[in-house]
C-alpha positions in Angstrom: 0.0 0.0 0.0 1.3 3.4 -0.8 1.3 5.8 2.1 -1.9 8.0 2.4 0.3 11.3 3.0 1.4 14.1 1.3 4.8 15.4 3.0 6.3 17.8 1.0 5.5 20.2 -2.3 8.7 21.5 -4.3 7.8 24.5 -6.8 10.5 24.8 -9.2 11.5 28.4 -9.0 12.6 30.9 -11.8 14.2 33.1 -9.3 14.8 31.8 -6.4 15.8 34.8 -4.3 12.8 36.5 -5.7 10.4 33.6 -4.7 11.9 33.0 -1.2 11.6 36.9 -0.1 8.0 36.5 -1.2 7.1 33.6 1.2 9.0 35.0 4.0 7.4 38.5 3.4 4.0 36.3 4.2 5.9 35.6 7.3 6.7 31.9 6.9 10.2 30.6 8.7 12.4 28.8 6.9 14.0 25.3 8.5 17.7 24.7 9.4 18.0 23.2 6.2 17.8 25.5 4.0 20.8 27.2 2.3 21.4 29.4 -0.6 20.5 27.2 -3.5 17.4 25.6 -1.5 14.7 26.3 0.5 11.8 24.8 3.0 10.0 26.4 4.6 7.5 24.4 7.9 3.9 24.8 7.5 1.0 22.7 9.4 0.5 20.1 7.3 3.7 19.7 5.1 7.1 21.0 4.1 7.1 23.4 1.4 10.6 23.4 -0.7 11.7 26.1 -3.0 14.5 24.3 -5.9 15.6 26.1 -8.6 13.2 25.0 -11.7 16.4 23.6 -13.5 17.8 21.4 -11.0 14.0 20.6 -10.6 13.9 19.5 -14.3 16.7 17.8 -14.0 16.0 15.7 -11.2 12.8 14.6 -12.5 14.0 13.9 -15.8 12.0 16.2 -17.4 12.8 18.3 -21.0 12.6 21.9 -20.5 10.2 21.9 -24.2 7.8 20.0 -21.4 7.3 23.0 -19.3 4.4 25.3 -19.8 3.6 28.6 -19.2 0.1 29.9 -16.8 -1.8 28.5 -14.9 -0.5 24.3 -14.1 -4.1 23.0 -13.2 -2.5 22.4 -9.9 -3.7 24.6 -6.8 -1.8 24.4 -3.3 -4.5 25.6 -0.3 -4.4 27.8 2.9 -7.4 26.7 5.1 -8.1 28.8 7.3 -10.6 28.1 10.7 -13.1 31.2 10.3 -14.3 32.9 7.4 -13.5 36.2 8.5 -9.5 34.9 8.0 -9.7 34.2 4.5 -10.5 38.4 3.8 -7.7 38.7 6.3 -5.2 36.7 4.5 -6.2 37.9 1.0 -4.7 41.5 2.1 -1.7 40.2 3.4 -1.0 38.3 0.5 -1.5 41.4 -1.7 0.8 43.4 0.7 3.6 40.6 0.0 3.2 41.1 -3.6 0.9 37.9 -4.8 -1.5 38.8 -7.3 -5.2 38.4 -6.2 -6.9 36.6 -9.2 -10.1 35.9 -7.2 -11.3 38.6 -4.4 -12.6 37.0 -1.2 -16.1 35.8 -1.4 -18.7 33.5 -0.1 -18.4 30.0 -2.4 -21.1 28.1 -3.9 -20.1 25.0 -1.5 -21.1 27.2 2.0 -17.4 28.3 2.3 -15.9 31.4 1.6 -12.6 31.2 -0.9 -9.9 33.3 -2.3 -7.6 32.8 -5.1 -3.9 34.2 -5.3 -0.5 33.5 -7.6 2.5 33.7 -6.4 5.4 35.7 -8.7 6.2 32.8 -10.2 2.4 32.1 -11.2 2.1 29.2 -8.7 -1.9 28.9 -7.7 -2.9 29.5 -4.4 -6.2 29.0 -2.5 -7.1 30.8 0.5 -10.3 28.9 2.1 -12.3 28.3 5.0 -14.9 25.2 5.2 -17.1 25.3 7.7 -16.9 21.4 7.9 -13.0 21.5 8.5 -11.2 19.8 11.3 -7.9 20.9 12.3 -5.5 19.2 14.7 -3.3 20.8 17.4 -0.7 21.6 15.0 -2.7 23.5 12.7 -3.0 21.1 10.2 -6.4 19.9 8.2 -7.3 16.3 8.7 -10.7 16.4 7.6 -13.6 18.7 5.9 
């Protein structure tokens, strides 16, 4: 059986000076392992890496003629435990320099949901379910 886990994301950066500044501007801490050619940074539920998107490539084996440009189809999430937080966190995204490319509002699904990109045009979603569990670490284990 294949672990029902998901432990770390890597985005493949373009810059990564650029990228890292922006996550730390939303206030995220970097672990001890981090160094100038990598990052990870510790959030609730996983480890979030910065790579540089070449290395990237190349460790996955991947041609850079198999990269595309916009939106990936691929959206990492914030949940957030009150609805209130999602208009919160929108603003300080925007302050950090992500671009909003859906205002806060209340979703179709009883929610209320926020989309953002990073500068590299990595998708964000800023949500809150009212149906969401959260452990004692802050991280979702149900909704």
């Amino acid at each position: 059986m294949v672990p029902e886990r998901v432990s770390l994301v890597t985005i493949g950066a373009k810059n990564l000076p650029a990228l890292r500044k922006f996550y730390q501007q939303l206030g995220w801490r970097e672990t001890e392992i981090s160094s100038d050619d990598y990052c990870v940074f510790r959030t609730a539920g996983v480890l979030l890496s910065l790579f540089p998107i070449e290395e990237l490539l190349k460790d996955a084996g991947v041609h850079p003629d198999q990269m595309t440009e916009g939106f990936k189809g691929i959206t990492l999430a914030i949940n957030v435990e009150q609805p209130e937080e999602v208009d919160r966190v929108t603003t300080e995204v925007r302050n950090a320099g992500g671009t909003i490319i859906r205002e806060a509002s209340d979703a179709f699904w009883g929610g209320r949901t926020s989309y953002f990109m990073d500068p590299e045009g990595n998708a964000w979603e800023i949500a809150w379910n009212p149906t969401a569990i959260f452990d004692d670490r802050g991280a979702m284990i149900s909704f």
